[in-house]
N, C-alpha and C positions, 0 to 999 in steps of 0.2 A: 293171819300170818302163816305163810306157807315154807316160806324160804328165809334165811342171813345169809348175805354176802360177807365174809372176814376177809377184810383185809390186813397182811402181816408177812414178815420178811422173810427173805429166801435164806438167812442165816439162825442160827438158836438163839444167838447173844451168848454174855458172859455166863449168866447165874443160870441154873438149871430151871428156878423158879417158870421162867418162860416158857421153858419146852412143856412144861407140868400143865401150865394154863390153860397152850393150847389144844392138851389133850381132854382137859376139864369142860373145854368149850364143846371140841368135837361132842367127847358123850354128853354134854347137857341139851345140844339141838338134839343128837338122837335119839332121845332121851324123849324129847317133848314133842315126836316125830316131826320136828321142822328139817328140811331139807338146808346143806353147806353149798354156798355158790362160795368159790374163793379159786386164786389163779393159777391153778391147776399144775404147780411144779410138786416136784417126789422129795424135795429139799427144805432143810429149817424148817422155820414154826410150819411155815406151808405144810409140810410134810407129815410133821409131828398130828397137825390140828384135822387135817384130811384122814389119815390113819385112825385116831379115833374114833373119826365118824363112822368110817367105814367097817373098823371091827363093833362098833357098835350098834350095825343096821343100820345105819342112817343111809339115806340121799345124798350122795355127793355130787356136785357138779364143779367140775374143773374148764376154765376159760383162759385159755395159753396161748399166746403170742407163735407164729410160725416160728421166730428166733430160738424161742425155747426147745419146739419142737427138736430144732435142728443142732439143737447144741444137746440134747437127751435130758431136758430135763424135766420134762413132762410126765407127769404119774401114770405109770404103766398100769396101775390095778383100778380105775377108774372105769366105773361102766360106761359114763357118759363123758366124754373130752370134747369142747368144741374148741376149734382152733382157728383163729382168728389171721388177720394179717398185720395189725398193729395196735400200740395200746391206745389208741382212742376206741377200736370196736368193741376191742375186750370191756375198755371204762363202761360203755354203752347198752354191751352184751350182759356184762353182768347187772345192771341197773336194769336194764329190762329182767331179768329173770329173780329176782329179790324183794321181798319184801320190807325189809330193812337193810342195816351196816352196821358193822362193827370192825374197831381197829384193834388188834392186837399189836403188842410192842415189834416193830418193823421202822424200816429207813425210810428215805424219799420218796420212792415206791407207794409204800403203806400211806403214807401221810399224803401223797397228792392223789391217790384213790379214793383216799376218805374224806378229804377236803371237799374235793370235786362233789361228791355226793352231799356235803352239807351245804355246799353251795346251791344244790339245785332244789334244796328244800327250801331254803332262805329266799330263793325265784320264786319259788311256788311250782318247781317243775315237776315235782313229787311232794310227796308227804309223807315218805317212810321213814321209820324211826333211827338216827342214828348215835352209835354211844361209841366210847372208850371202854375197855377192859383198862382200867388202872393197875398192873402189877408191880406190885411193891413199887408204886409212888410212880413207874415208867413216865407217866404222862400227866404227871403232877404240876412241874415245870410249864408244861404248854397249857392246861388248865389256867393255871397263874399269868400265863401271858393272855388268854383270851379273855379271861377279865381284866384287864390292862386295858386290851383294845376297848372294848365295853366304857370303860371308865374314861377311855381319852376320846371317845367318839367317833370311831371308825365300824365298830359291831354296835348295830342297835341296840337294847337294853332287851328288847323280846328277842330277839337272835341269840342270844348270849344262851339262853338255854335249849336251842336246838341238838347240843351234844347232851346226849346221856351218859353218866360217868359211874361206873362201879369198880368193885375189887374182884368180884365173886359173878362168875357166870352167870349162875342162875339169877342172882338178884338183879342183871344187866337185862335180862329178858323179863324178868316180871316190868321191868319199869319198861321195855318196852310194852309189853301187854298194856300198860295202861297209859302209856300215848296214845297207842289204839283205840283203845275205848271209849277216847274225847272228842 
């Protein structure tokens, strides 16, 4: 594993806990010298999770939408920005350039970038590892509903644990480490 793509929202949320997370993330990829693909704006978690990577040595790579560009919202301190023309390249760009996903607490945004990518595991169109950062319960609610699906027969029963689900960074990565290793 070379790379995580986080996907996570262009705002903080209420609880601070969030911004904390994502800066817990950033230092734990750079940390483990894994390289941040995530969508390259200077705002929210985006901001926050980029920023630590970045004071932490880490590999950042940012993939931002021409819109963003033009609205300024794109991380100026970013060695590497590639700038796309819509979000399906960006979904695409950063899927090629990642070796796993992770969602940090974020809106429809976050949730249909990280979906889209457990979808093309569940194809078979990759095999890289995808999880939840769970902060304080964020994503506890839709856990409970994807075992729902599971249970009513819409997620297959092997699908159902294609998400990796932790509280704690690091512990999110070691479980990916050892999807990898199977």
């Amino acid at each position: 594993m070379k790379r995580v793509c986080v996907f996570c929202g262009s705002s903080l949320g209420r609880n601070p806990v969030y911004a904390e997370a994502a800066k817990q993330l950033g230092n734990a990829l750079a940390n483990r010298n894994l390289g941040l693909v995530y969508g390259g704006a200077n705002i929210g978690m985006m901001g926050e999770l980029a920023n630590a990577a970045i004071n932490a040595g880490g590999e950042v790579i940012g993939v931002v939408p021409t819109i963003f560009v033009e609205k300024e919202l794109a991380h100026a301190a970013l060695s590497d920005l590639r700038i796309v023309d819509s979000m399906h390249e960006r979904k695409a760009l950063m899927a090629e350039l990642s070796d796993a996903f992770i969602a940090l607490p974020g809106g429809f945004g976050t949730l249909d970038e990280f979906f889209e990518m457990v979808t093309w595991t569940q194809l078979g169109l990759h095999h890289k590892p995808c999880g939840v950062l769970n902060v304080c319960g964020y994503y506890s609610k839709l856990t409970d509903f994807l075992d729902y699906a599971v249970s009513e027969g819409f997620i297959k029963p092997r699908h159902g644990s294609l998400i990796q689900i932790d509280e704690n960074p690091e512990a999110l990565l070691k479980k990916f480490d050892n999807v990898m290793s199977h």
